[in-house]
VEXTIDREN-281540 format. One record per residue: residue in one letter; x, y, z of N, C-alpha, C, O, CB in turn. Coordinates in nm, 3 decimals. Atoms other than C-alpha are relative to their C-alpha. Glycine has a CB too. Layout:
DRENMI a X Y Z X Y Z X Y Z X Y Z X Y Z .
...
This chain:
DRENMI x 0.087 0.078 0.087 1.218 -0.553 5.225 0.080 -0.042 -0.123 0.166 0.031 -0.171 -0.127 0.081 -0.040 .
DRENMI x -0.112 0.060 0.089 1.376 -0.788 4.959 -0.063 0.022 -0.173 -0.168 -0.042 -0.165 0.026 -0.190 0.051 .
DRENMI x 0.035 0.033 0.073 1.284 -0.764 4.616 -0.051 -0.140 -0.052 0.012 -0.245 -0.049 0.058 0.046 -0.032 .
DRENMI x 0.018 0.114 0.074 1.096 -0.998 4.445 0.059 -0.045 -0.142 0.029 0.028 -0.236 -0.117 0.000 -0.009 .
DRENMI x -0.074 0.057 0.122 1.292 -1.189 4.160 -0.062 0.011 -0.102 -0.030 0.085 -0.195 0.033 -0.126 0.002 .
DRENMI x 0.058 -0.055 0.071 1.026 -1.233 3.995 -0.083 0.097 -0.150 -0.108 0.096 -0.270 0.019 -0.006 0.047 .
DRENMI x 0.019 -0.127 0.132 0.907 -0.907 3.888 0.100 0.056 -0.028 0.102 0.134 -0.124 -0.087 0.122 0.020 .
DRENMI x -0.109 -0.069 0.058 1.239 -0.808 3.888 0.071 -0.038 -0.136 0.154 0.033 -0.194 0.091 -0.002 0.092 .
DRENMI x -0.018 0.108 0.133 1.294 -1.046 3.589 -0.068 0.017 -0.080 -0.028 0.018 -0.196 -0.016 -0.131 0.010 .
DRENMI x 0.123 -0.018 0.131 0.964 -0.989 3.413 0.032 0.218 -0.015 -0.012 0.278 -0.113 -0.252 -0.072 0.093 .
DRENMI x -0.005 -0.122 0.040 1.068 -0.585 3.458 0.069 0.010 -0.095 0.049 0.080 -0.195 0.031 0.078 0.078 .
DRENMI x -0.147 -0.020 0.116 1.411 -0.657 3.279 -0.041 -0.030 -0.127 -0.010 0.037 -0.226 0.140 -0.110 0.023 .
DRENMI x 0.031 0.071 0.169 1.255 -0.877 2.983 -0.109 0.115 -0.078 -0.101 0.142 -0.198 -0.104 -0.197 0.011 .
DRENMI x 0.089 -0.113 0.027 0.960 -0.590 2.966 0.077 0.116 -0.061 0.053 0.169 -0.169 -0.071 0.046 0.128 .
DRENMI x -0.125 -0.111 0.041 1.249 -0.334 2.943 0.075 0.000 -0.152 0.109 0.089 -0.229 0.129 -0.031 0.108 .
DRENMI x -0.126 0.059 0.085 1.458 -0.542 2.705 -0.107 -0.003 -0.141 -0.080 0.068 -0.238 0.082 -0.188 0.067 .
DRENMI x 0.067 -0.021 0.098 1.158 -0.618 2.467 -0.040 0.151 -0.058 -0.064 0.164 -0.178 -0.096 -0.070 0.031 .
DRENMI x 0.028 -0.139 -0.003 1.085 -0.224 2.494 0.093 0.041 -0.136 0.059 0.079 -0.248 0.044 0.078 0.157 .
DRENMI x -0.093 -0.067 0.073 1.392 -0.140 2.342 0.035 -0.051 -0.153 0.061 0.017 -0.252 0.114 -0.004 0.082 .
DRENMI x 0.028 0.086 0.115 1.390 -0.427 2.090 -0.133 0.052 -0.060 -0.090 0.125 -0.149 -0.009 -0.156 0.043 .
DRENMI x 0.094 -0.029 0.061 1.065 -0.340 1.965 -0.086 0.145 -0.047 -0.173 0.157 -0.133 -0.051 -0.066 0.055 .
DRENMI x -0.036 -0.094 0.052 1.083 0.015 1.969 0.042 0.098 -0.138 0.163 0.089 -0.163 0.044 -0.015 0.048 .
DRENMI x -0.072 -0.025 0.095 1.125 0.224 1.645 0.114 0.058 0.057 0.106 0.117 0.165 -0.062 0.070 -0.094 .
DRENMI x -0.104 -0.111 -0.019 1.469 0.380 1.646 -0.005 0.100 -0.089 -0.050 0.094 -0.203 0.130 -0.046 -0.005 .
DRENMI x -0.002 -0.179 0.047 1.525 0.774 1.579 0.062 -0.013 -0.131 0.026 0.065 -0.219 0.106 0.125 0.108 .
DRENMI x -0.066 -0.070 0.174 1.732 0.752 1.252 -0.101 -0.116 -0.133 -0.070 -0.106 -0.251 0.264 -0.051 -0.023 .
DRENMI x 0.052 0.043 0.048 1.475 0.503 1.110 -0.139 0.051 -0.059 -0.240 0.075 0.007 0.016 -0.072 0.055 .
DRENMI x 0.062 -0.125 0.073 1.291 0.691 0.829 -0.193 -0.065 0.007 -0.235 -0.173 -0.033 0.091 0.022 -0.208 .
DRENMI x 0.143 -0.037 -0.042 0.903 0.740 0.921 -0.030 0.049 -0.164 0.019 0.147 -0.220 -0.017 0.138 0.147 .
DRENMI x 0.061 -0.128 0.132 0.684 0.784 0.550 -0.139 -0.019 0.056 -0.198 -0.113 0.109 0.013 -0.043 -0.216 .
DRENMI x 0.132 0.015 0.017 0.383 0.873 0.556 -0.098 -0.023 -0.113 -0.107 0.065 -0.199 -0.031 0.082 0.043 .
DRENMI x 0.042 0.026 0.085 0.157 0.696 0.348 -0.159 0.065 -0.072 -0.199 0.044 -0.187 0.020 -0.110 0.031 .
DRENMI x 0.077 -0.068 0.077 -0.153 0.913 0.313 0.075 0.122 -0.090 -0.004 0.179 -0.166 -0.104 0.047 0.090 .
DRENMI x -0.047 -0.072 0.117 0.073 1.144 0.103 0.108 -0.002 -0.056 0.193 0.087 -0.060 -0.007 0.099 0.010 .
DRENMI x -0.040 0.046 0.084 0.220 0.921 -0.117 -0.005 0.004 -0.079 -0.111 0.021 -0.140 0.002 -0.047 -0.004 .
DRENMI x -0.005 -0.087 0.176 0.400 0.989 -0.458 -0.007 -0.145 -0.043 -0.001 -0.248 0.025 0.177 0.119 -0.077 .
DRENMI x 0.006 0.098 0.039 0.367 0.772 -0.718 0.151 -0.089 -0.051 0.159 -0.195 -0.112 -0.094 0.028 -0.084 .
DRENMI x -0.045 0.103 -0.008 0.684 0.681 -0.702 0.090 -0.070 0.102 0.184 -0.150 0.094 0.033 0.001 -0.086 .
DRENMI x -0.011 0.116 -0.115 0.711 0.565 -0.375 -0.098 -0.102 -0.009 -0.057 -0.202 0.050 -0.016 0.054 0.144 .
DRENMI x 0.086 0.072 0.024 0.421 0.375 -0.456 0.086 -0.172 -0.061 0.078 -0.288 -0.019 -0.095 0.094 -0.103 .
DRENMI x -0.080 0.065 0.058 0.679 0.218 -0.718 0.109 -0.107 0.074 0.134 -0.227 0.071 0.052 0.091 -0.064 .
DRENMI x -0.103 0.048 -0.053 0.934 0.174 -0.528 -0.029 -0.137 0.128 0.035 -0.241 0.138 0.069 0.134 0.052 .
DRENMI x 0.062 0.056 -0.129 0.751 0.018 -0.205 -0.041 -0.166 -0.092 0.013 -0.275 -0.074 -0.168 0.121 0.076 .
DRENMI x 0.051 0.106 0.076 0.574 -0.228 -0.448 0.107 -0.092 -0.091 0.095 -0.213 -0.108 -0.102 0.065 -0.088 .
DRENMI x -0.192 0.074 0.055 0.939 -0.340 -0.628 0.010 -0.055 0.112 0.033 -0.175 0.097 0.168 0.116 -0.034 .
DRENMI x -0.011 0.069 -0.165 0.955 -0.441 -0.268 -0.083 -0.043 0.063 -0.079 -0.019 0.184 0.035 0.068 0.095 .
DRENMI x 0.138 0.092 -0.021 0.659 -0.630 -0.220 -0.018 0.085 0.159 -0.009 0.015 0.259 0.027 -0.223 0.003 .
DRENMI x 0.060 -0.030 -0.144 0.562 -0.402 0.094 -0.106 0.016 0.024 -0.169 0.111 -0.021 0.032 0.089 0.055 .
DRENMI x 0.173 -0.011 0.034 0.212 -0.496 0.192 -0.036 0.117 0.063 -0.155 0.149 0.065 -0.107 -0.126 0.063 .
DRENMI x 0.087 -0.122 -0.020 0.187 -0.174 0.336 -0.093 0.054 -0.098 -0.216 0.062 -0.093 0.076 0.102 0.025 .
DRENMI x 0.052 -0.001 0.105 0.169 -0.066 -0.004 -0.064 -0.046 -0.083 -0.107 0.022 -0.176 0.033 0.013 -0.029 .
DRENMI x 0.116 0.080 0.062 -0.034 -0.334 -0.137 -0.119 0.001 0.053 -0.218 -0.045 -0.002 0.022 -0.125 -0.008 .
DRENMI x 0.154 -0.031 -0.091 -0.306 -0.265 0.085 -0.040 0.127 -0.030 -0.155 0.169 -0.023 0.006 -0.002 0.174 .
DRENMI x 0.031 -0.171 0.058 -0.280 0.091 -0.036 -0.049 0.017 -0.118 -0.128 0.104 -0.155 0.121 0.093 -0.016 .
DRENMI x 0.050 -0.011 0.140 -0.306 -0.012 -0.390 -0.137 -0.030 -0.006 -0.203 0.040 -0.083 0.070 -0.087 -0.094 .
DRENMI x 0.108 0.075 0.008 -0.629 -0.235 -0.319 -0.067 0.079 0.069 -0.177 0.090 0.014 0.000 -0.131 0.037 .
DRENMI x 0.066 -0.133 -0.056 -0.755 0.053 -0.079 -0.087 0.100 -0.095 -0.208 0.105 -0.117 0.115 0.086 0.056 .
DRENMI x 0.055 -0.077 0.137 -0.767 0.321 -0.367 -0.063 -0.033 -0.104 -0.137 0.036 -0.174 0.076 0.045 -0.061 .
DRENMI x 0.032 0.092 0.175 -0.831 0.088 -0.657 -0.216 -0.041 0.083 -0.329 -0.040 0.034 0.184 -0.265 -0.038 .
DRENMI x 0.166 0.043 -0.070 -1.175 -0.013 -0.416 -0.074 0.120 0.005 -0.180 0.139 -0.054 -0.003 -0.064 0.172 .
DRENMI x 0.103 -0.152 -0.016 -1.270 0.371 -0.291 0.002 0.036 -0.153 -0.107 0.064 -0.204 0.080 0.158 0.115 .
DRENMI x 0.045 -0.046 0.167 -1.235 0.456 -0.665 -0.094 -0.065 -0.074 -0.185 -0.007 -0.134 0.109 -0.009 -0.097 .
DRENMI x 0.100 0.068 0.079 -1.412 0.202 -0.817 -0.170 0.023 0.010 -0.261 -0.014 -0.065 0.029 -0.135 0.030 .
DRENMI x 0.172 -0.007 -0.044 -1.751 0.312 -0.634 0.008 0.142 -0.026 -0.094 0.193 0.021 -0.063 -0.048 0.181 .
DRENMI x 0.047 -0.136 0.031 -1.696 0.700 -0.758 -0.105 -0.022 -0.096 -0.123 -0.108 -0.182 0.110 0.096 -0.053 .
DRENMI x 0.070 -0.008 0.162 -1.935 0.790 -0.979 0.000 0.082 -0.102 -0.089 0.107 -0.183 -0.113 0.002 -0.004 .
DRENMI x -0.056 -0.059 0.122 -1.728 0.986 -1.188 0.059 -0.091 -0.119 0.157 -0.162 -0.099 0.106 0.086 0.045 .
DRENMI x 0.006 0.093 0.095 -1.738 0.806 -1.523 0.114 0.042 -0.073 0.112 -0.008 -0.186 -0.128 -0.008 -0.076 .
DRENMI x -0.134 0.003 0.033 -1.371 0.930 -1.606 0.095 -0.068 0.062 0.213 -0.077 0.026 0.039 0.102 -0.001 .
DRENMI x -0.128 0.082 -0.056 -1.225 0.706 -1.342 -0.055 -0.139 0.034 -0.046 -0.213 0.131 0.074 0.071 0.142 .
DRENMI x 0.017 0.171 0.061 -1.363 0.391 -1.495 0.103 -0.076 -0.073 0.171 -0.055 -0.173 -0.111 -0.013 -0.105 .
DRENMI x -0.064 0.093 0.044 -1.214 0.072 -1.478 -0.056 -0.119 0.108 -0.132 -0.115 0.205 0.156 0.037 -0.009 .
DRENMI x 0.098 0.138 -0.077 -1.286 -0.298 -1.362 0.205 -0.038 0.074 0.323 -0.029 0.038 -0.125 -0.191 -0.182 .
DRENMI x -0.066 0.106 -0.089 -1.112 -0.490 -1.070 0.033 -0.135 -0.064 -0.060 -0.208 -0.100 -0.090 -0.028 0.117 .
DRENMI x -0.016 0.158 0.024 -0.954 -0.815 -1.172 -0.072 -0.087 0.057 -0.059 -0.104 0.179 0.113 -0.048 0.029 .
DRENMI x 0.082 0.123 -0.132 -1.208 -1.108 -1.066 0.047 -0.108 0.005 0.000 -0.211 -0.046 -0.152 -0.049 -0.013 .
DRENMI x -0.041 0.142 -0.014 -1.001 -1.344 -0.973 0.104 -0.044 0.154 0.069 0.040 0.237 0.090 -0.027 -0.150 .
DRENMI x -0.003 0.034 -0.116 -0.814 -1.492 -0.654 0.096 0.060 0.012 0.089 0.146 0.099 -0.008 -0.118 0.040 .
DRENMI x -0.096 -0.125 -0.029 -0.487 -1.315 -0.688 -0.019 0.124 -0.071 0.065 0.154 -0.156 0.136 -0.033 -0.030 .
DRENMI x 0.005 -0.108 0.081 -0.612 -1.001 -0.815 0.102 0.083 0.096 0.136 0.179 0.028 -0.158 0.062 -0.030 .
DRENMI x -0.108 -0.129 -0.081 -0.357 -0.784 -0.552 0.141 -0.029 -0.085 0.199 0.077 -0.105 0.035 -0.030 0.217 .
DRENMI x -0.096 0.087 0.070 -0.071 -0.980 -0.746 -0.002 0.023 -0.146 0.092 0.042 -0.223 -0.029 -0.144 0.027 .
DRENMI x -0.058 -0.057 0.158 -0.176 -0.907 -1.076 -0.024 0.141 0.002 0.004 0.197 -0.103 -0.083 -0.065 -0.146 .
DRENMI x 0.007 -0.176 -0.001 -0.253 -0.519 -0.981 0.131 0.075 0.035 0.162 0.187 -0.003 -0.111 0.058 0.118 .
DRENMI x -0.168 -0.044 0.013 0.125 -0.494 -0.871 0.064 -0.037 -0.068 0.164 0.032 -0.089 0.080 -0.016 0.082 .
DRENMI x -0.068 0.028 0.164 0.245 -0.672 -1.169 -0.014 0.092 -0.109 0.065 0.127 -0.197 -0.061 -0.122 -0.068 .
DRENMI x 0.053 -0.095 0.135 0.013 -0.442 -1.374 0.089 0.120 0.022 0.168 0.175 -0.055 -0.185 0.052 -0.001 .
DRENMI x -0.061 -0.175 -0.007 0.129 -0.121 -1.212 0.137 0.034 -0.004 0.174 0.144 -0.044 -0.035 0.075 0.134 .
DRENMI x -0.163 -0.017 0.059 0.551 -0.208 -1.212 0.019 -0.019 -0.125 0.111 0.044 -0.178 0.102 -0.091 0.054 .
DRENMI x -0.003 -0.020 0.158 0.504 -0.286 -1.564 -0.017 0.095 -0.099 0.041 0.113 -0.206 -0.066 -0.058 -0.039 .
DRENMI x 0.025 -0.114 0.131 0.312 0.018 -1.701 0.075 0.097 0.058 0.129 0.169 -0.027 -0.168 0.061 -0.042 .
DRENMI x -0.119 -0.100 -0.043 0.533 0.247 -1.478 0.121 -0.048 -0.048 0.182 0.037 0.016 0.019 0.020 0.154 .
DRENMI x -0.127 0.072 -0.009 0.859 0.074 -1.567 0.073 0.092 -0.103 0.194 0.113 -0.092 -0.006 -0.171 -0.037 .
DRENMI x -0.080 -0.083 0.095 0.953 0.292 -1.844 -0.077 0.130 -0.052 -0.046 0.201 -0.148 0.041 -0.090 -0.125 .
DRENMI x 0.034 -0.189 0.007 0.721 0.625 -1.807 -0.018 0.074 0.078 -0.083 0.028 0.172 -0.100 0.050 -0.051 .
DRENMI x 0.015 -0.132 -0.106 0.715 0.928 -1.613 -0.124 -0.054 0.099 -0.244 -0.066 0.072 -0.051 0.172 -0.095 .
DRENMI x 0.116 0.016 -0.132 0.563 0.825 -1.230 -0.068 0.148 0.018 0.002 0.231 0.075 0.086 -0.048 0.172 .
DRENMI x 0.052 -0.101 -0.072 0.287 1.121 -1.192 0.084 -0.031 0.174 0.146 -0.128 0.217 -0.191 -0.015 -0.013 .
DRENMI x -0.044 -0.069 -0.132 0.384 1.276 -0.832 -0.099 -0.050 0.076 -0.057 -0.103 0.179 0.010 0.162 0.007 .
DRENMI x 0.090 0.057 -0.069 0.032 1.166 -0.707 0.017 -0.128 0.039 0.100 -0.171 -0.041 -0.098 0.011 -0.055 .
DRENMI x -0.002 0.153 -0.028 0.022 0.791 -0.561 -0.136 -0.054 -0.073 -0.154 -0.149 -0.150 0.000 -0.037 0.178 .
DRENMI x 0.208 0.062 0.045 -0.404 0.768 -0.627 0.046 0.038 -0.191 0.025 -0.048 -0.277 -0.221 0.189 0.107 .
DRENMI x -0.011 0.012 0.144 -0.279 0.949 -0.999 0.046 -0.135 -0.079 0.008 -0.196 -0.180 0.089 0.098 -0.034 .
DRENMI x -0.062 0.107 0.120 -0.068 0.693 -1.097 -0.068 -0.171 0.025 -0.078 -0.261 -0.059 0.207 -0.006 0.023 .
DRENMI x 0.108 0.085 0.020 -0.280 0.437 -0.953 -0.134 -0.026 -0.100 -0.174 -0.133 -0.146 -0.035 0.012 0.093 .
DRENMI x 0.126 -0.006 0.071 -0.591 0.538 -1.139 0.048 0.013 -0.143 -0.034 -0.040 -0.218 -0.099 0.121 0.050 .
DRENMI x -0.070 0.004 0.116 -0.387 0.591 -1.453 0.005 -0.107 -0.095 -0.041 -0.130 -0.207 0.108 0.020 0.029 .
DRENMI x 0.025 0.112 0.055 -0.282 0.270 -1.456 -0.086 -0.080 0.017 -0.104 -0.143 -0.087 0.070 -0.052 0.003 .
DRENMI x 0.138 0.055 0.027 -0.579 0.097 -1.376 -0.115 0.032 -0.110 -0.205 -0.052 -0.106 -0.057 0.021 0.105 .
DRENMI x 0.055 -0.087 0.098 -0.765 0.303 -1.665 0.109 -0.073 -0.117 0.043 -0.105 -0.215 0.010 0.190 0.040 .
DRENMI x -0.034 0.062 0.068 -0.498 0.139 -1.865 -0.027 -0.103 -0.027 -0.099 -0.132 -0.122 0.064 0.004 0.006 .
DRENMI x -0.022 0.135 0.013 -0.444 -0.191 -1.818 -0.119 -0.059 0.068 -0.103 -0.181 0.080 0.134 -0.045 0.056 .
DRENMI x 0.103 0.049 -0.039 -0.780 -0.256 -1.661 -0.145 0.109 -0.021 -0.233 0.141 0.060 0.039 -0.041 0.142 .
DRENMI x 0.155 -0.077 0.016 -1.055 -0.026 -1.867 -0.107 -0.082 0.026 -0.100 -0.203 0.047 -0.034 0.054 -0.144 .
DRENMI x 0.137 0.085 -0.017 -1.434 -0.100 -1.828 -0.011 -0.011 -0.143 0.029 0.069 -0.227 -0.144 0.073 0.083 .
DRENMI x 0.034 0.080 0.127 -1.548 -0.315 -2.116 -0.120 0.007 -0.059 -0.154 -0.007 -0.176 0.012 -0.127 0.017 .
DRENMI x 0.147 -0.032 0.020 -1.898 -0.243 -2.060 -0.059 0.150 0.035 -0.006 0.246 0.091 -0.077 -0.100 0.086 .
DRENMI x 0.059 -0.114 -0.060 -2.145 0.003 -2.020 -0.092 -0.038 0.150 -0.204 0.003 0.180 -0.098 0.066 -0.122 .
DRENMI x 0.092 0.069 -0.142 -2.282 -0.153 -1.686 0.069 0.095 0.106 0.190 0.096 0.130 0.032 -0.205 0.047 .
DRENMI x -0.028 -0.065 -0.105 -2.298 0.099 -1.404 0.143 -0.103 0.018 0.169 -0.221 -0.006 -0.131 0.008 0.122 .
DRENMI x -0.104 0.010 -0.063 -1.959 0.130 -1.255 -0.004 -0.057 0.172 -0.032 -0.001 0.278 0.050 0.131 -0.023 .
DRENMI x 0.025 0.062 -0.159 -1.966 -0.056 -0.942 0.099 -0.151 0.022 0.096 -0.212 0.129 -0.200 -0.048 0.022 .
């Protein structure tokens, strides 16, 4: 029985993409639920939307606590992810990154974006 070409062709390119698309072993794995703040830093110096989705993640589940010590307002405007990584390489840029990722998130958001009002936090 002869092989079919074929699939023998769609096995190789299947194979070939495999290996191409594959992580490789010395390629460093972080994990981002326990992220410091200054990988946070660092990731975000490097526009990695992993980490921008992480910032806008936390900055969202926080905003609906209703602990009235980790008040602050969301930017309302169309690039608010853009100015929340501007905000946060700026106020980190020259002080001690807490070790937490959510600390130094909520930190600086509590900075550079307190609540203005007394209007439920939401």
């Amino acid at each position: 029985m002869r092989p079919n070409r074929y699939l023998l062709r769609m096995l190789s390119t299947l194979a070939t993409l495999f290996v191409l698309v594959s992580p490789s072993a010395s390629a460093k794995n972080i994990d981002y639920s326990f992220i410091s703040g200054q990988e946070v830093f660092d990731a975000l110096s490097q526009e990695s939307w992993i980490v921008q989705g992480y910032l806008l993640g936390v900055t969202d589940a926080l905003k609906h606590n209703e602990d009235p010590t980790l008040c602050f307002e969301i930017p309302l405007q169309p690039d608010a992810d853009r100015v929340m990584q501007s905000a946060f390489l700026d106020y980190w840029a020259s002080g001690e990154i807490p070790s937490s990722g959510i600390e130094a998130i909520t930190t600086m958001m509590q900075a550079k974006f307190p609540c203005t009002s007394k209007v439920e936090n939401n």
